[in-house]
Predicted model as a PDB file, atoms N, CA, C, CB and O in Angstrom, pLDDT in the B-factor column:
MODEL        1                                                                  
ATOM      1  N   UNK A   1       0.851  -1.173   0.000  1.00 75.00           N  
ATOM      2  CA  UNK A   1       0.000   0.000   0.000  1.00 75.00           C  
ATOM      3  C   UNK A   1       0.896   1.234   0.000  1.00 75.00           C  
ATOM      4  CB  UNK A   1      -0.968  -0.001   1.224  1.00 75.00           C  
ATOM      5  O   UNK A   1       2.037   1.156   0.455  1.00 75.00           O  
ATOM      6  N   UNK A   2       0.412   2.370  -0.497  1.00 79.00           N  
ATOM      7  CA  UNK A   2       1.248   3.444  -0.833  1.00 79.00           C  
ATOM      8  C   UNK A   2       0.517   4.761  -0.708  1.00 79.00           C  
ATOM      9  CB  UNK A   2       1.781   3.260  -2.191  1.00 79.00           C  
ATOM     10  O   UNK A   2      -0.396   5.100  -1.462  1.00 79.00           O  
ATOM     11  N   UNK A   3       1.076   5.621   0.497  1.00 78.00           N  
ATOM     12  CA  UNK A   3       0.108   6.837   1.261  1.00 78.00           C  
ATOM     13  C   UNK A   3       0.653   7.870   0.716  1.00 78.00           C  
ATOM     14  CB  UNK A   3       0.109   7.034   2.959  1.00 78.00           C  
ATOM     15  O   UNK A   3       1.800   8.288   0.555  1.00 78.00           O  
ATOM     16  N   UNK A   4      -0.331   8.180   0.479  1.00 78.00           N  
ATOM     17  CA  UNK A   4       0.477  10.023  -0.402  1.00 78.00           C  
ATOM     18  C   UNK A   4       0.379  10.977   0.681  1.00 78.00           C  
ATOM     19  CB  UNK A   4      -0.662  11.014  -2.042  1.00 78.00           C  
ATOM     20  O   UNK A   4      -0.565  10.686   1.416  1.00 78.00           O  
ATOM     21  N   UNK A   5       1.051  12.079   1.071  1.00 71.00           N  
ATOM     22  CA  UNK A   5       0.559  13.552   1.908  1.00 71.00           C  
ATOM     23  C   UNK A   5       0.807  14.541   1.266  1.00 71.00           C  
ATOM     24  CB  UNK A   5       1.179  13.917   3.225  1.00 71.00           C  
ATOM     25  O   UNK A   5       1.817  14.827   0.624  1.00 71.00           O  
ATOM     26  N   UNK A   6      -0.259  15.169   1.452  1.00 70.00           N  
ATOM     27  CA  UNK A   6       0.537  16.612   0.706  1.00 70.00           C  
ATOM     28  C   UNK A   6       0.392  17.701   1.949  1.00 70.00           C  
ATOM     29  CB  UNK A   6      -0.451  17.357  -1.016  1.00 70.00           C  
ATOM     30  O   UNK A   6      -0.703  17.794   2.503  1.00 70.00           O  
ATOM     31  N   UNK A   7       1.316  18.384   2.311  1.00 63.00           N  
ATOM     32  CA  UNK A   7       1.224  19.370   3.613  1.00 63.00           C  
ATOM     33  C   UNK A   7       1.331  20.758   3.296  1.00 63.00           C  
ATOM     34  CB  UNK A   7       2.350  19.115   4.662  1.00 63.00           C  
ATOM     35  O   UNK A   7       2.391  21.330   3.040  1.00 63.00           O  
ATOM     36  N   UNK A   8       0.281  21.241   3.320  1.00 61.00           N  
ATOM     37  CA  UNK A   8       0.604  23.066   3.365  1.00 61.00           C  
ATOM     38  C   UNK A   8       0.304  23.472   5.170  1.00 61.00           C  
ATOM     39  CB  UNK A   8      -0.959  24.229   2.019  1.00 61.00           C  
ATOM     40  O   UNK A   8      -0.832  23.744   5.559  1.00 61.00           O  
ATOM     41  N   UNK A   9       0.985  23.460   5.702  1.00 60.00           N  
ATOM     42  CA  UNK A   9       1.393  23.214   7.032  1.00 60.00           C  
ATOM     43  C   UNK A   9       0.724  22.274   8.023  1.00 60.00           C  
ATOM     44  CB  UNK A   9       1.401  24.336   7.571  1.00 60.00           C  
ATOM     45  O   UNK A   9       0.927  21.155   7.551  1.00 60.00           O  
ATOM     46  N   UNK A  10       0.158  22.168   8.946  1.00 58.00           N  
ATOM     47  CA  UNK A  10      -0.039  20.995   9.521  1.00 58.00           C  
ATOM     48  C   UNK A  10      -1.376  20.544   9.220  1.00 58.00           C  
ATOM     49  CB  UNK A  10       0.214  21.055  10.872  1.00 58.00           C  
ATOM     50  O   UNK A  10      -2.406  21.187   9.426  1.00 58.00           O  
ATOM     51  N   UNK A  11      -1.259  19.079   8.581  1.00 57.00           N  
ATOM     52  CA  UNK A  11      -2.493  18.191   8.148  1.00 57.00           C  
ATOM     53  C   UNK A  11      -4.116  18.217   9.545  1.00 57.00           C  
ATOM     54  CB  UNK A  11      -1.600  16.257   8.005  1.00 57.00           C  
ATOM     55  O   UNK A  11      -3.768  17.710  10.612  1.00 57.00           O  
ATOM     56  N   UNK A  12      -5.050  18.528   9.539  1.00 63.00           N  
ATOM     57  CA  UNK A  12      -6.044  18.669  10.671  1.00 63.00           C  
ATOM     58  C   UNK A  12      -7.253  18.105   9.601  1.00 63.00           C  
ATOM     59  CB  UNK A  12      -6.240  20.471  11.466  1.00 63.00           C  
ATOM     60  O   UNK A  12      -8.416  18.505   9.555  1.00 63.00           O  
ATOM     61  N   UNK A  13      -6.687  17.167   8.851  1.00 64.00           N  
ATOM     62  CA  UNK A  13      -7.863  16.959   7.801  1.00 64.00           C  
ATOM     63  C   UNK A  13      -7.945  15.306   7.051  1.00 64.00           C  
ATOM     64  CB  UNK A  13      -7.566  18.198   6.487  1.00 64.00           C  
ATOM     65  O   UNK A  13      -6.970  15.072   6.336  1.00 64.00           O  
ATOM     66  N   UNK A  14      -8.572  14.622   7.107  1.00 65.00           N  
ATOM     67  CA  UNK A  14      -7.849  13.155   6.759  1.00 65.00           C  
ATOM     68  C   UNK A  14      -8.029  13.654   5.017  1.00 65.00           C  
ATOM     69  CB  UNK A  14      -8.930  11.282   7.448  1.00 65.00           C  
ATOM     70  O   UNK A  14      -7.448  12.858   4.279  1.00 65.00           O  
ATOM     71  N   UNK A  15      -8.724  14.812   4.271  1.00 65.00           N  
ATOM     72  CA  UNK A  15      -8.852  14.851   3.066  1.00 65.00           C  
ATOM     73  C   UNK A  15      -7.425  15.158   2.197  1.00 65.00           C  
ATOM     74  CB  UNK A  15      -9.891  15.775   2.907  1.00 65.00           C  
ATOM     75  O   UNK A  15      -7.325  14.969   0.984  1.00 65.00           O  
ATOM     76  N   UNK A  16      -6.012  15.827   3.343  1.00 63.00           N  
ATOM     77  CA  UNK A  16      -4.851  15.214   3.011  1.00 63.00           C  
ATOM     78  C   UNK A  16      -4.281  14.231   2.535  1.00 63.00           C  
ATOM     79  CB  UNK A  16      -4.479  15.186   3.541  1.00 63.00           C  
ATOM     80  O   UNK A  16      -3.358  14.271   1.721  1.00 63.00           O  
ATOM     81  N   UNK A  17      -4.891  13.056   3.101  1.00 72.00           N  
ATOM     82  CA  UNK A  17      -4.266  11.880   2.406  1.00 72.00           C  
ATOM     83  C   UNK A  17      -5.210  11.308   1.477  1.00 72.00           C  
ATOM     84  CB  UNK A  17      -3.807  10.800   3.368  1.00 72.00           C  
ATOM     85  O   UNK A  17      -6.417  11.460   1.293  1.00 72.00           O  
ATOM     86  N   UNK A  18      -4.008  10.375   0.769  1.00 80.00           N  
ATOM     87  CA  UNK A  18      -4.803   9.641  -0.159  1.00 80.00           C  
ATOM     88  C   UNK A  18      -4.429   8.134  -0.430  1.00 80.00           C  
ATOM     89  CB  UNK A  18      -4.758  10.366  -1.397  1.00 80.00           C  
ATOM     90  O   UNK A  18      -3.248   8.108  -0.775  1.00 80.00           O  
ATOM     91  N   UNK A  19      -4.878   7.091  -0.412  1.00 82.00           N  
ATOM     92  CA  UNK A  19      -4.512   6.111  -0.259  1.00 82.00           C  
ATOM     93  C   UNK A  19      -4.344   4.951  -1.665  1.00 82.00           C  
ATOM     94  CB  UNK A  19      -5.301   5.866   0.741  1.00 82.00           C  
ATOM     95  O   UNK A  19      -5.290   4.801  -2.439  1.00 82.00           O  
ATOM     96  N   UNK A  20      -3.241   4.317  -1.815  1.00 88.00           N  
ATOM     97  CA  UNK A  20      -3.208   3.934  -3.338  1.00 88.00           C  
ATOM     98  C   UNK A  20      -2.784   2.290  -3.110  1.00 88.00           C  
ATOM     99  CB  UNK A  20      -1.907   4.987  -4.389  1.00 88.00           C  
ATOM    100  O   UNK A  20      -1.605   2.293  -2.756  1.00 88.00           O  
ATOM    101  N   UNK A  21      -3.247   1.033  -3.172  1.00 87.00           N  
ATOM    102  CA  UNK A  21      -2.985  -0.206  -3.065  1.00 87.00           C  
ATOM    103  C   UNK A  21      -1.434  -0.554  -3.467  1.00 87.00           C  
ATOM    104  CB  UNK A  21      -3.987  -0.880  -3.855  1.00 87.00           C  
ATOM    105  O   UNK A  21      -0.827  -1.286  -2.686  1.00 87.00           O  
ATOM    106  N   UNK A  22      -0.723  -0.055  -4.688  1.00 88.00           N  
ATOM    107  CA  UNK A  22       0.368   0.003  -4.906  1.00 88.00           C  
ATOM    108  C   UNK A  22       0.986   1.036  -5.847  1.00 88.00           C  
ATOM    109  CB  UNK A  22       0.553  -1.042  -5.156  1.00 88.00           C  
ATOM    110  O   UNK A  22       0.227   1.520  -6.686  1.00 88.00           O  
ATOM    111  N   UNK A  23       2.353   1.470  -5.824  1.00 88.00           N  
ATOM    112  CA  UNK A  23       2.987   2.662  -6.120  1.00 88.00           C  
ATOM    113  C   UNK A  23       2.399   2.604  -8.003  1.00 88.00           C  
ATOM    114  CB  UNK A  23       4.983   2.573  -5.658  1.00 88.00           C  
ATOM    115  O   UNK A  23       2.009   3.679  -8.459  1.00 88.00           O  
ATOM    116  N   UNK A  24       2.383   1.654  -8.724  1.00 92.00           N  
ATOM    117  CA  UNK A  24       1.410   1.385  -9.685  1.00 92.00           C  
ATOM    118  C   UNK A  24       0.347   1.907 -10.391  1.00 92.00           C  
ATOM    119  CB  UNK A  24       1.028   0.754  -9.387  1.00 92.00           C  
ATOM    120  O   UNK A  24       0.187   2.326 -11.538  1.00 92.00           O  
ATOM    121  N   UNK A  25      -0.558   1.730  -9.092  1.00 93.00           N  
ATOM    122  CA  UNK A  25      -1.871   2.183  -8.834  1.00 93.00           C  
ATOM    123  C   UNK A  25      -1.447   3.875  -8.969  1.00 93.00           C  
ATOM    124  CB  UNK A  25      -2.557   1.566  -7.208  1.00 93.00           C  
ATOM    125  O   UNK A  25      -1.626   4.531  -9.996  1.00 93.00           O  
ATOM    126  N   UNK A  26      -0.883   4.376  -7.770  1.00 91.00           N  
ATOM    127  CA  UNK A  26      -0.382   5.686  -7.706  1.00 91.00           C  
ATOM    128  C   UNK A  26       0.079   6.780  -8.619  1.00 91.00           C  
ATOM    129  CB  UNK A  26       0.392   5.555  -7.145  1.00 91.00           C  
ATOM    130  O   UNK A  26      -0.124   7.994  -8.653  1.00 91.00           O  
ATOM    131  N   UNK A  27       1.019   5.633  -9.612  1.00 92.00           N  
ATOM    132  CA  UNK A  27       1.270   6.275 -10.690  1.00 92.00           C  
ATOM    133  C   UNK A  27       0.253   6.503 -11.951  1.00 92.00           C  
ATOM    134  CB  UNK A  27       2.291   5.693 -11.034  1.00 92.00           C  
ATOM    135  O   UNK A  27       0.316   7.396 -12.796  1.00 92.00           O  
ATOM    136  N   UNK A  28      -0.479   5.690 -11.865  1.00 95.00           N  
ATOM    137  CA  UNK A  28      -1.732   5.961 -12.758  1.00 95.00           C  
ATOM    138  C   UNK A  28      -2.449   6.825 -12.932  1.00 95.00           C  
ATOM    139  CB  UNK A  28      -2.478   5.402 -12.654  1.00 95.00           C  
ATOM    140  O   UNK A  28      -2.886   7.388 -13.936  1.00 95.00           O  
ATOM    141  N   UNK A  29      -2.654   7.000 -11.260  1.00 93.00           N  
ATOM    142  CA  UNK A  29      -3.655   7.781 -11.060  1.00 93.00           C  
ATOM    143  C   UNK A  29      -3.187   9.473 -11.294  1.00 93.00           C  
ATOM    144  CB  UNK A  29      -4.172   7.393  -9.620  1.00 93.00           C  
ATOM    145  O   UNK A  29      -4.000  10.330 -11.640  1.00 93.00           O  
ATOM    146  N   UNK A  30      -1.768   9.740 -11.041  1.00 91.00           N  
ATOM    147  CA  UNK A  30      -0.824  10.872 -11.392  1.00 91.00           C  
ATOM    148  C   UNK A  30      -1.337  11.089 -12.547  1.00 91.00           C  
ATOM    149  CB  UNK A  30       0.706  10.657 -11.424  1.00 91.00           C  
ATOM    150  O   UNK A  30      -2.080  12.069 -12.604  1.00 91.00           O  
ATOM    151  N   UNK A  31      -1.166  10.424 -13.604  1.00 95.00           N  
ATOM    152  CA  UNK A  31      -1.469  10.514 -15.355  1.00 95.00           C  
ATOM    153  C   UNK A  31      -3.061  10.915 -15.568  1.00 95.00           C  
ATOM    154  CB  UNK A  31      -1.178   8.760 -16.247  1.00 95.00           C  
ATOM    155  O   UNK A  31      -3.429  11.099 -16.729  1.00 95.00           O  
ATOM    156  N   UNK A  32      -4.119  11.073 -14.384  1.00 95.00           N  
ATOM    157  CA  UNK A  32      -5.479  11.599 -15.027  1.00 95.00           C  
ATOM    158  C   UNK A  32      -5.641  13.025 -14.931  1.00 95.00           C  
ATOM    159  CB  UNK A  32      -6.728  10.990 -14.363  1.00 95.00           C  
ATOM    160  O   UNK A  32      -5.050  13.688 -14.078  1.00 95.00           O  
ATOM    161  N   UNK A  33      -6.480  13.549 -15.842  1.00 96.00           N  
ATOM    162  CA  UNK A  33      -6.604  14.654 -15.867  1.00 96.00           C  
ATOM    163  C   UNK A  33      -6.905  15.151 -14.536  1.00 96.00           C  
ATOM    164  CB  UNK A  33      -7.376  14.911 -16.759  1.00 96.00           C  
ATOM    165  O   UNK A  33      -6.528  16.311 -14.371  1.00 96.00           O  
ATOM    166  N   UNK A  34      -7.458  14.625 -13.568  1.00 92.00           N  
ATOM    167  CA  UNK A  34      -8.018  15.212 -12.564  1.00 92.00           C  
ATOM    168  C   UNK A  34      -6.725  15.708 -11.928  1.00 92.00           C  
ATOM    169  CB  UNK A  34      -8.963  14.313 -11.734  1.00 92.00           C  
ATOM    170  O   UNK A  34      -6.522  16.891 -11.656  1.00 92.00           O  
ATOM    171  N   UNK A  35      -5.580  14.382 -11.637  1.00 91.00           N  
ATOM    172  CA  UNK A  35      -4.947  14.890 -10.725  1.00 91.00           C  
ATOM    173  C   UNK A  35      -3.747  16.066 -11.635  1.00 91.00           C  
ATOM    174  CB  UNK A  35      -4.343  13.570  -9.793  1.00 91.00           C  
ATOM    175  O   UNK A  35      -3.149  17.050 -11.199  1.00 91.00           O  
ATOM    176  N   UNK A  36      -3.747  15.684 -12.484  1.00 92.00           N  
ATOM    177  CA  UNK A  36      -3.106  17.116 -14.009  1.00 92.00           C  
ATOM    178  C   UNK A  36      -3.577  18.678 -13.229  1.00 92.00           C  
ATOM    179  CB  UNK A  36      -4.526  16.958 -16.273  1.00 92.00           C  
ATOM    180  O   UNK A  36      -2.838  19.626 -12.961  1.00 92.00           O  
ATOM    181  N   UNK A  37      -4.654  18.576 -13.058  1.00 92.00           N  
ATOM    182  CA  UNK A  37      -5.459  20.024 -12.788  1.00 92.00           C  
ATOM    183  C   UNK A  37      -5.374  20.210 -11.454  1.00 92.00           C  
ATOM    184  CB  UNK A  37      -7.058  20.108 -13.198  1.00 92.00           C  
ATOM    185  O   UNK A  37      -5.314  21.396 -11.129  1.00 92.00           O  
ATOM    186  N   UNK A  38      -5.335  18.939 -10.035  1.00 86.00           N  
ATOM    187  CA  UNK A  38      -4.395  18.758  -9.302  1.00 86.00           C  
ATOM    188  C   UNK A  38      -3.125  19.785  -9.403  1.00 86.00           C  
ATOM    189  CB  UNK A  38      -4.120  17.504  -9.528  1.00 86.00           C  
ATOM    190  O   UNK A  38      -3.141  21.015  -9.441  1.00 86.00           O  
ATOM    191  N   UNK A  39      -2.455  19.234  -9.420  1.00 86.00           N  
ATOM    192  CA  UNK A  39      -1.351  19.668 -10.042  1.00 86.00           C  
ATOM    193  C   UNK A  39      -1.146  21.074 -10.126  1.00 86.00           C  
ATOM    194  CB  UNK A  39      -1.322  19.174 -11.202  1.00 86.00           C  
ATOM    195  O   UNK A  39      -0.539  21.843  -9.381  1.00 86.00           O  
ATOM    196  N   UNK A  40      -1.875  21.284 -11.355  1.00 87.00           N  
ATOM    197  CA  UNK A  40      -1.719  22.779 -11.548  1.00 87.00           C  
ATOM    198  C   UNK A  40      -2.303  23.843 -10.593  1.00 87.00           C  
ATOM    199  CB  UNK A  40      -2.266  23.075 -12.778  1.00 87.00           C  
ATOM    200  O   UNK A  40      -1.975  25.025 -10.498  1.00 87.00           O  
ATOM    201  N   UNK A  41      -3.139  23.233  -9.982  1.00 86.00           N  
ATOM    202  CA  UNK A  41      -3.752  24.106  -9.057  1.00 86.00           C  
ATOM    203  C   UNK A  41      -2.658  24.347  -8.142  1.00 86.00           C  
ATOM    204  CB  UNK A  41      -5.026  23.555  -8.384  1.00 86.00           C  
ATOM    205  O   UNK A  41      -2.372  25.537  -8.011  1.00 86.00           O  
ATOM    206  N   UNK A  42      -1.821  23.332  -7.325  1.00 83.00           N  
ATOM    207  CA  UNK A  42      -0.805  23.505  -6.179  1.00 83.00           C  
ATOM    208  C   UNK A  42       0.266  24.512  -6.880  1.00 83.00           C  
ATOM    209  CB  UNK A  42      -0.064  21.928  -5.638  1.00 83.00           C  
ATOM    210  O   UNK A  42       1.069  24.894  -6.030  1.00 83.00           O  
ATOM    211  N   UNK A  43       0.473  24.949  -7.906  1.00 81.00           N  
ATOM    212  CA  UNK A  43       1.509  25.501  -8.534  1.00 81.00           C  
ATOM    213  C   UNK A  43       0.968  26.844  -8.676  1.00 81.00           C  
ATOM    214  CB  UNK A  43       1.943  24.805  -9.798  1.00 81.00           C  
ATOM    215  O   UNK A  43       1.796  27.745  -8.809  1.00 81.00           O  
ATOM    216  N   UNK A  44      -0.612  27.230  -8.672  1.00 84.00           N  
ATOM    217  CA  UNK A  44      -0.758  28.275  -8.771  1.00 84.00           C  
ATOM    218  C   UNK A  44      -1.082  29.019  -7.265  1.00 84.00           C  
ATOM    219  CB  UNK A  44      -1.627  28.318  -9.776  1.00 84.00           C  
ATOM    220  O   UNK A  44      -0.996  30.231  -7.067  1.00 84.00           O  
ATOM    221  N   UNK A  45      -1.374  28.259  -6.516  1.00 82.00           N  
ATOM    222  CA  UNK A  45      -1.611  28.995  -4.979  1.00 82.00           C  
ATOM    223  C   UNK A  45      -0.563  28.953  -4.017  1.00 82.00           C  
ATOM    224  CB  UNK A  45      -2.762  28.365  -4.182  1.00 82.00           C  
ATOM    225  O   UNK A  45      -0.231  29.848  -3.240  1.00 82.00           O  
ATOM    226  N   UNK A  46      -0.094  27.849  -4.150  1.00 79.00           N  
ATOM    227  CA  UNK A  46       1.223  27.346  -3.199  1.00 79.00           C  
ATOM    228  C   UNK A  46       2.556  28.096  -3.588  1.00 79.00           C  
ATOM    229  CB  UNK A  46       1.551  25.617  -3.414  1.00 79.00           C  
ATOM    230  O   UNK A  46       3.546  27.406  -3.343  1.00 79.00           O  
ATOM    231  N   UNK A  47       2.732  28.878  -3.931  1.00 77.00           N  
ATOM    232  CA  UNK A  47       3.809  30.474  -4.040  1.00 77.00           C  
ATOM    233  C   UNK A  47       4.905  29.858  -3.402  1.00 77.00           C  
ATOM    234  CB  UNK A  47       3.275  32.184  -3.041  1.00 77.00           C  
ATOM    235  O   UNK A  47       5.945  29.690  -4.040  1.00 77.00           O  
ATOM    236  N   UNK A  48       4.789  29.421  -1.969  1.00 78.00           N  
ATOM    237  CA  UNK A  48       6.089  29.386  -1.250  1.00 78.00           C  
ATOM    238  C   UNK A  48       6.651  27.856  -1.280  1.00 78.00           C  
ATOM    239  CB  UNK A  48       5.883  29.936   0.323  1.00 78.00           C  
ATOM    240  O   UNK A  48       7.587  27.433  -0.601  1.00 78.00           O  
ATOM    241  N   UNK A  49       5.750  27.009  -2.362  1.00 77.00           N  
ATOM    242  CA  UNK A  49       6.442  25.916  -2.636  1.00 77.00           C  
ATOM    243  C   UNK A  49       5.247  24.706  -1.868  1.00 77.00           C  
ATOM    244  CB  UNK A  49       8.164  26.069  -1.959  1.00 77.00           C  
ATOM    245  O   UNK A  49       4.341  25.056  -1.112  1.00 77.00           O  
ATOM    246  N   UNK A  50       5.395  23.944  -2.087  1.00 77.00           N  
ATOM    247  CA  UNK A  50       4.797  22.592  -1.093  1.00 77.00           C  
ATOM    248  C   UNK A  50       5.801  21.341  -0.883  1.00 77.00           C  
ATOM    249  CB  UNK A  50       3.354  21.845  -1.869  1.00 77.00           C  
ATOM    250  O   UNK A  50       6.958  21.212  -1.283  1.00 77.00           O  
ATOM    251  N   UNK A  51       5.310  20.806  -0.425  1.00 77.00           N  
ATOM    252  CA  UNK A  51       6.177  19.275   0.392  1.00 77.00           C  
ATOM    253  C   UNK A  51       4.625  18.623  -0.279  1.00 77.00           C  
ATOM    254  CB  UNK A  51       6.600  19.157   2.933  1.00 77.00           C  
ATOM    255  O   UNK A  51       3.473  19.053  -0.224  1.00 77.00           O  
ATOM    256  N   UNK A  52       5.305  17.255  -0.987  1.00 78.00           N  
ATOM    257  CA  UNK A  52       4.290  15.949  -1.188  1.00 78.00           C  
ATOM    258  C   UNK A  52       5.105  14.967  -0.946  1.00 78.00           C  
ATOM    259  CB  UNK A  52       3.571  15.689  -2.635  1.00 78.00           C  
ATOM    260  O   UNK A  52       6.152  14.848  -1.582  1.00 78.00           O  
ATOM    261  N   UNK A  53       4.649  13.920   0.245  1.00 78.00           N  
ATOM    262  CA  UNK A  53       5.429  12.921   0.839  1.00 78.00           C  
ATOM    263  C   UNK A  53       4.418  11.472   0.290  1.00 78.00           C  
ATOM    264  CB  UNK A  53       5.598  13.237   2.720  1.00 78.00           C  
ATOM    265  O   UNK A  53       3.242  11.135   0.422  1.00 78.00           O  
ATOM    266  N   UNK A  54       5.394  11.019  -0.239  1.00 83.00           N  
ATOM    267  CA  UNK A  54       4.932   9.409  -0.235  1.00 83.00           C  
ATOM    268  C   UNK A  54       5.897   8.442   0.688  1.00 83.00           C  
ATOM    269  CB  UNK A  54       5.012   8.766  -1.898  1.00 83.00           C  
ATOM    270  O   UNK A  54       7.035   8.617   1.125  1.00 83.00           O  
ATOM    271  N   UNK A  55       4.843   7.204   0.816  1.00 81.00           N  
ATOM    272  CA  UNK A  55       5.419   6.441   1.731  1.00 81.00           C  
ATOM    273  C   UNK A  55       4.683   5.341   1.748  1.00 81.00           C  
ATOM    274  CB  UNK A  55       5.564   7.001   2.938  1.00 81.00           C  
ATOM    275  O   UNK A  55       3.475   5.410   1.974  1.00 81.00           O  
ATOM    276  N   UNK A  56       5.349   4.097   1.498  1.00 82.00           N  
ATOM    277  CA  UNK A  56       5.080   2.595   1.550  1.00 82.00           C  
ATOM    278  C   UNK A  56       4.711   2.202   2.916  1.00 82.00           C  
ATOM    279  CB  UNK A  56       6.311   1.751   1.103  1.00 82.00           C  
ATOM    280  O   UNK A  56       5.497   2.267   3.861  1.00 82.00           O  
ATOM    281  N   UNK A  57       3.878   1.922   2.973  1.00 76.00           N  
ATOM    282  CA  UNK A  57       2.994   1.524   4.372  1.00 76.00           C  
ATOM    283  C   UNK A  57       3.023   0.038   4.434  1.00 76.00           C  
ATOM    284  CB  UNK A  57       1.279   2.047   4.361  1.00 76.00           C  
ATOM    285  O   UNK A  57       2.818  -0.685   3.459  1.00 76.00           O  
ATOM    286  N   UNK A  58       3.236  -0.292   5.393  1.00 72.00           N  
ATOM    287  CA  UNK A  58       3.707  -2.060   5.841  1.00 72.00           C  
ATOM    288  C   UNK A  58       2.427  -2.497   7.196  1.00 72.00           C  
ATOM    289  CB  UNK A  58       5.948  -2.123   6.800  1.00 72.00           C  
ATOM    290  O   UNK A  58       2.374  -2.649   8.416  1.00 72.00           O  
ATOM    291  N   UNK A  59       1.860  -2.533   6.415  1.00 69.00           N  
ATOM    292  CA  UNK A  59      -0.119  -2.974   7.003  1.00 69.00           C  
ATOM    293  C   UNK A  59       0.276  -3.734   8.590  1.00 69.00           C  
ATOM    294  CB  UNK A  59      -1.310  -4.779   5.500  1.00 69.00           C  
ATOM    295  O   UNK A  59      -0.270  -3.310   9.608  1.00 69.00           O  
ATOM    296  N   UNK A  60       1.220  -4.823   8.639  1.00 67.00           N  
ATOM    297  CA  UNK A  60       1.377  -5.317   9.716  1.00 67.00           C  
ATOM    298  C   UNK A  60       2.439  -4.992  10.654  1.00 67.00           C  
ATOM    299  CB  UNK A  60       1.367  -6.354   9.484  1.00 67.00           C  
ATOM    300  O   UNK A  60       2.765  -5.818  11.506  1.00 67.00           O  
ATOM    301  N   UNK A  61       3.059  -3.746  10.563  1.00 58.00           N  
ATOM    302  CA  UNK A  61       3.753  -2.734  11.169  1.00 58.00           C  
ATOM    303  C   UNK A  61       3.194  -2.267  11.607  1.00 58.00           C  
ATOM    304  CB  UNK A  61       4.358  -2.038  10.759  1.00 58.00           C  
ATOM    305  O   UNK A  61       3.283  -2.449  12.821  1.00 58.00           O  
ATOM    306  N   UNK A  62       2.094  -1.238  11.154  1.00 55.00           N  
ATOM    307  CA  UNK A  62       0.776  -0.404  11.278  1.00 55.00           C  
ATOM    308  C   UNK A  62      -0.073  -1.399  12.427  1.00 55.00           C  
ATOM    309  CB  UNK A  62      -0.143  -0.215   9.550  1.00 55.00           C  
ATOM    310  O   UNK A  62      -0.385  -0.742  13.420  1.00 55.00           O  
ATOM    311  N   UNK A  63      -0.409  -2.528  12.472  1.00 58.00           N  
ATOM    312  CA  UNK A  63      -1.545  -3.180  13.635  1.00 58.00           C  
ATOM    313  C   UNK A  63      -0.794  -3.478  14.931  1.00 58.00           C  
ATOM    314  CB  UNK A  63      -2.306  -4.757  13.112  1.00 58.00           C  
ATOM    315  O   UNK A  63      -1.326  -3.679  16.023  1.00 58.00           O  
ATOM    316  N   UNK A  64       1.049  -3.479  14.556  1.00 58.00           N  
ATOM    317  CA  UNK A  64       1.812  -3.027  16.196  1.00 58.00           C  
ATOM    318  C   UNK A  64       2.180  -1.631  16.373  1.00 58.00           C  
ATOM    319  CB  UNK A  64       3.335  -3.797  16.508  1.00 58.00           C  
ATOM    320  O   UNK A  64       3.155  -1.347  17.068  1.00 58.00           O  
ATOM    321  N   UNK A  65       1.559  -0.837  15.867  1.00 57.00           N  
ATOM    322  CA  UNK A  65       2.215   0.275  16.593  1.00 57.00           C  
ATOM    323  C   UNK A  65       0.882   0.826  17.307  1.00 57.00           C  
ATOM    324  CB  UNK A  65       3.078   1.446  15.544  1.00 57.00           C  
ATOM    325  O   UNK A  65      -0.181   1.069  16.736  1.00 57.00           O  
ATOM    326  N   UNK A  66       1.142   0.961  18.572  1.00 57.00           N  
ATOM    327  CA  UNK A  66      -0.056   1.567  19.609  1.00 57.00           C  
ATOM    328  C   UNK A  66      -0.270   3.098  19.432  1.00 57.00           C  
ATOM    329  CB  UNK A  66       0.366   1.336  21.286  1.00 57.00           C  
ATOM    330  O   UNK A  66       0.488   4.067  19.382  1.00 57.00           O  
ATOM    331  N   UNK A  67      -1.316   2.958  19.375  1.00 54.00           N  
ATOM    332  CA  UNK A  67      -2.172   4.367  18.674  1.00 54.00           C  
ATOM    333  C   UNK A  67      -1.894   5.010  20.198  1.00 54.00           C  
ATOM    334  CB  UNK A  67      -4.323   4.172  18.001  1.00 54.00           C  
ATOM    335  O   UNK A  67      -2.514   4.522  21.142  1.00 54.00           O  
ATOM    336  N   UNK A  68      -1.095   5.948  20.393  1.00 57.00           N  
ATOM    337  CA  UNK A  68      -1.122   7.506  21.154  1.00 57.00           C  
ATOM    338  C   UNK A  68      -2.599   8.936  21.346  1.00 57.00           C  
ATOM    339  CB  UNK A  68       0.121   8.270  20.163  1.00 57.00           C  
ATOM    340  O   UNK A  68      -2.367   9.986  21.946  1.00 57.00           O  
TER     341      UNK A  68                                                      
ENDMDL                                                                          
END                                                                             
């Protein structure tokens, strides 16, 4: 599984993430127009730049780590 973030300062929103079965999947979904216009949108408001973090998520890592 493969978690995208995108942060324009601190995430208070689960509509930040986005969740993709494999980096595959992820990349596909990069190539539609939607996320194209995506895209262009972060380039036209985000002036001072953005951070987009991906990260391979290990499902049974995730069910030992105790939720805080």
């Amino acid at each position: 599984m493969v978690k995208v973030t995108i942060m324009l300062g601190r995430p208070n929103d689960e509509e930040a993430f986005q969740w993709f079965e494999s980096q595959q999947d992820l990349e596909m979904a990069l190539r539609t127009p939607e996320a194209q216009a995506t895209i262009e949108d972060l380039v036209s408001f985000a002036s001072g730049g953005v951070t987009v973090v991906t990260s391979v998520v290990h499902e049974e890592l995730m069910a030992m780590t105790p939720v805080r």
